[in-house]
N, C-alpha and C positions, 0 to 999 in steps of 0.2 A: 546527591549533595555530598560533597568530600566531609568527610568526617576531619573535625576539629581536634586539637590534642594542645591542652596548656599542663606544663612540668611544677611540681611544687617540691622546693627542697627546704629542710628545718633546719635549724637549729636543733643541736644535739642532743640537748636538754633540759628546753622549756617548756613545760605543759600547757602552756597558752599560744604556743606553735603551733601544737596540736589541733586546738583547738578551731584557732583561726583558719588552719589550713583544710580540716575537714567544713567550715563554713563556707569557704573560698571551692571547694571543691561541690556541695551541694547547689550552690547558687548558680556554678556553672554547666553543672549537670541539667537542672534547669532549661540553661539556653542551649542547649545540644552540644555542648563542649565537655570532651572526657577527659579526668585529670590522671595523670600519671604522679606518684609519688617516692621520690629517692629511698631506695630500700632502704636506711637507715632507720625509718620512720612509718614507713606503710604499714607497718601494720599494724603501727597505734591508730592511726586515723581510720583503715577501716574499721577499727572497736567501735569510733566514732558513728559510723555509716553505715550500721549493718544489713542496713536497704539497701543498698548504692553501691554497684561496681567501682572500685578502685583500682588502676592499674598500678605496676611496679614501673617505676623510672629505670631502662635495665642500660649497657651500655652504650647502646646507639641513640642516634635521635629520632627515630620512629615519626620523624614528622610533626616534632614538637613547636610549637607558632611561637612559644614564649615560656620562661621560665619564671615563676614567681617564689623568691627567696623570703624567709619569717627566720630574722635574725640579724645580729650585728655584719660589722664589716668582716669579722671573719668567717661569718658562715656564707658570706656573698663572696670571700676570697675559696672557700672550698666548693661552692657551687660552680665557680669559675673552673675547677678541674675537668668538669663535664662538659660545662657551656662552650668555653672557648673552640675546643677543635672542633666542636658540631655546630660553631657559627650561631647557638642559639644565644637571641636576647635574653637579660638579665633585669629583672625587676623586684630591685630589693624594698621588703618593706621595714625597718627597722624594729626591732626589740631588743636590741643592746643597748652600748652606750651614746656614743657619738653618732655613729653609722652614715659617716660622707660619703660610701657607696648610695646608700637605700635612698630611694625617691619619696617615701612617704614615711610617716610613723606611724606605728601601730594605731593611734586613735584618729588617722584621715583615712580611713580606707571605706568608708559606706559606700562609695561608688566605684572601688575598684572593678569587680564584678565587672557592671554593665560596659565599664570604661573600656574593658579586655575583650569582652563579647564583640562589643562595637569596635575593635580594634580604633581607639583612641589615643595612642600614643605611638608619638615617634622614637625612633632608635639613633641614639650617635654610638662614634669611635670613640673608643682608647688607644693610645700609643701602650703596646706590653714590648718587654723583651725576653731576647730569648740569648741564653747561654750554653755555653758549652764549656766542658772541664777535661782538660787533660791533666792527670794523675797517675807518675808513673806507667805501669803500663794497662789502668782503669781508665774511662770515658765516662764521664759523666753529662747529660744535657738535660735542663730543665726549662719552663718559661714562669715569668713573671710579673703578676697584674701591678703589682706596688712596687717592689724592690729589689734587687738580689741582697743580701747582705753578707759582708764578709767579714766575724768574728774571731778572735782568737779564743783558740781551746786551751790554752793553759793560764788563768788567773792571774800567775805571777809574773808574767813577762808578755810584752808587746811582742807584735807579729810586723816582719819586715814583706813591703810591699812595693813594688817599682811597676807604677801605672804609666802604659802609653794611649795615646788617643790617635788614632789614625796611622798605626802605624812609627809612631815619633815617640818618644820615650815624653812622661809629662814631668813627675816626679817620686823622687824614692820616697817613701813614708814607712817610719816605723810608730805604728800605730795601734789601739786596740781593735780597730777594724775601715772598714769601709762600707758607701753606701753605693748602689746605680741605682737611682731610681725612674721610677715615670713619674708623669704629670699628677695623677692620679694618688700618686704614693708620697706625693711630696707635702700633704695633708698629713701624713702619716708620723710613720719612722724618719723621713728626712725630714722632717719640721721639728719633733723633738729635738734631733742634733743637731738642731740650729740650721737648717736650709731655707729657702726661698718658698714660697708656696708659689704654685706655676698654674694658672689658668688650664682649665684638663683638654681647651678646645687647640691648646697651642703646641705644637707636637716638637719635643724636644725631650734629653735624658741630663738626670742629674747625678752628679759628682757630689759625696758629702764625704770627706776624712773623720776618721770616727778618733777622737783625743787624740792628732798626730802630734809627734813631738817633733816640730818643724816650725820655720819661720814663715812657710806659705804654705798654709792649709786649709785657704777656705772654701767653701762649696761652690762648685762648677757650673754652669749650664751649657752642654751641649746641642749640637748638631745631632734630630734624631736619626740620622745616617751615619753618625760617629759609628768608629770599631772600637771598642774598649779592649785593653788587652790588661790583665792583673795576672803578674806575675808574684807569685810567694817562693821567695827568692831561697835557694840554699844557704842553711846558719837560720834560717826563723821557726818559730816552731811549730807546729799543725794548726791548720785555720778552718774553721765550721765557713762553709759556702751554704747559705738559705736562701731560698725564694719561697716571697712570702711570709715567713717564719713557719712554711708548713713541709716543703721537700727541702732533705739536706745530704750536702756530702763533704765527709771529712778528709781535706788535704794534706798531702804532706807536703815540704820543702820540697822546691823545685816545680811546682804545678805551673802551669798556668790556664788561665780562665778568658775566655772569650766571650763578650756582652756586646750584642746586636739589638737592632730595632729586629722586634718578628714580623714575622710575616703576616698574622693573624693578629686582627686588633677584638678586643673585649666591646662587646657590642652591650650599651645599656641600655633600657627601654625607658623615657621620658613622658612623661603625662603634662607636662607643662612649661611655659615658658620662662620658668622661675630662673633669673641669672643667678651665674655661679658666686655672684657678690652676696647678693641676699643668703644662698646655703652657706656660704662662709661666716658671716655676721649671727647666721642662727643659732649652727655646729659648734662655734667657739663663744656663744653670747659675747660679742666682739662690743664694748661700751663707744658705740656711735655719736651716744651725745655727751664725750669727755669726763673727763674724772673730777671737774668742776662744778660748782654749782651756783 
């Protein structure tokens, strides 16, 4: 019989991660399934377990079936660093705030367990992308589940930006930044600054100008085959390039940045047929039946 391997990654520092994950990891012990745990954390959970093998999450995929994440959206965006290039599914359970990643909250999980044993869930795509930085004579390449985001680093003065899309110049923006985002991410940071929320099953990249001082500045929807090209134009001043809000690199004048659809999509693992309308109206207590009464 092939030995089973399901991944558990925490949140940084909640002791009820802890907790849960050493539960999640006994139940599965259980059914002949052995848990690997993100070295961040392993070795609070085995304190947990001091009966119970626990393995260490190390860099490869060892043949991991699934990854089960205890934590907000961001700790399911830094799980993402591991998951994506090893192709492993992502099943976030929420303990932050929002958590439009995570499939469950922390108080619907009685059946996860058996759900995972029984391989009951299916997995979809995400559209991510991937960038590249030319900077002087630095390279920079990162990928990005939500966003890239392009901030200016000095407070007192907008940063000058001349975007093209395919190739064709779009427009110059002197701005406090910009956004590219996914599907995904447009829940997010492109929803604060006012963008479009996009269905995550519909594969396309978003354009958000972040306070441009311009008469046409408003949020884009792309082609997710678009090339983005952001150029930070000589005469502007250094601009923070983030994907994520977790990997960063600081430009100077004259860079330019390159945003692609990647190659590798963020795989999520699904327990149910719940549409994206219903987690929209839940995530945002969205007042369905009007502000009338």
């Amino acid at each position: 019989m092939t030995e089973r391997r399901v991944g558990l990654w925490l949140h940084s520092s909640r002791p009820e991660a802890v907790v849960a994950a050493a539960e999640f990891a006994r139940g599965l012990a259980d059914r002949g399934i052995e848990c690997m745990v993100a070295p961040l954390r392993a070795a609070e959970v085995r304190a947990q377990l001091p009966d119970l093998p626990v393995g260490t999450l190390d860099a490869q995929a060892m043949d991991v079936e699934l990854l089960i994440v205890l934590g907000g959206d961001g700790t399911i965006l830094s799980a993402a660093e591991w998951a994506l290039p090893e192709r492993v599914p992502l099943l976030g359970v929420n303990m932050g705030h929002v958590g439009f990643l995570a499939e469950l909250e922390a108080s619907e999980t009685a059946d996860l367990v058996e759900r995972v044993a029984n391989r009951r869930y299916a997995v979809e795509e995400r559209v991510t992308l991937a960038v590249k930085l030319e900077s002087g004579d630095s390279t920079w390449s990162s990928f990005a589940v939500n966003e890239l985001s392009v901030e200016k680093a000095v407070r007192s003065r907008m940063i000058d930006l001349l975007v093209s899309v395919d190739h064709r110049p779009l427009s110059r923006w002197s701005c406090d930044g910009l956004l590219v985002s996914t599907p995904s991410g447009s829940t997010a940071y492109a929803f604060s600054a006012g963008g479009p929320v996009i269905w995550p099953d519909v594969e396309a990249i978003e354009l958000v100008p972040l306070l441009a001082h311009a008469l046409f500045a408003r949020p884009l929807v792309l082609s997710p085959d678009s090339v983005i090209e952001l150029h930070l134009l000589e005469g502007s001043d250094a601009a923070n390039f983030w994907c994520d809000g977790r990997r960063n690199f600081l430009a100077q004048p004259g860079s330019v940045a390159v945003v692609t659809r990647n190659a590798v999509n963020l795989r999520l693992a699904r327990l149910g047929e719940q549409p994206f309308t219903t987690r929209l109206v839940k995530k945002f207590q969205l007042p369905v039946d009007g502000w009338r009464y």
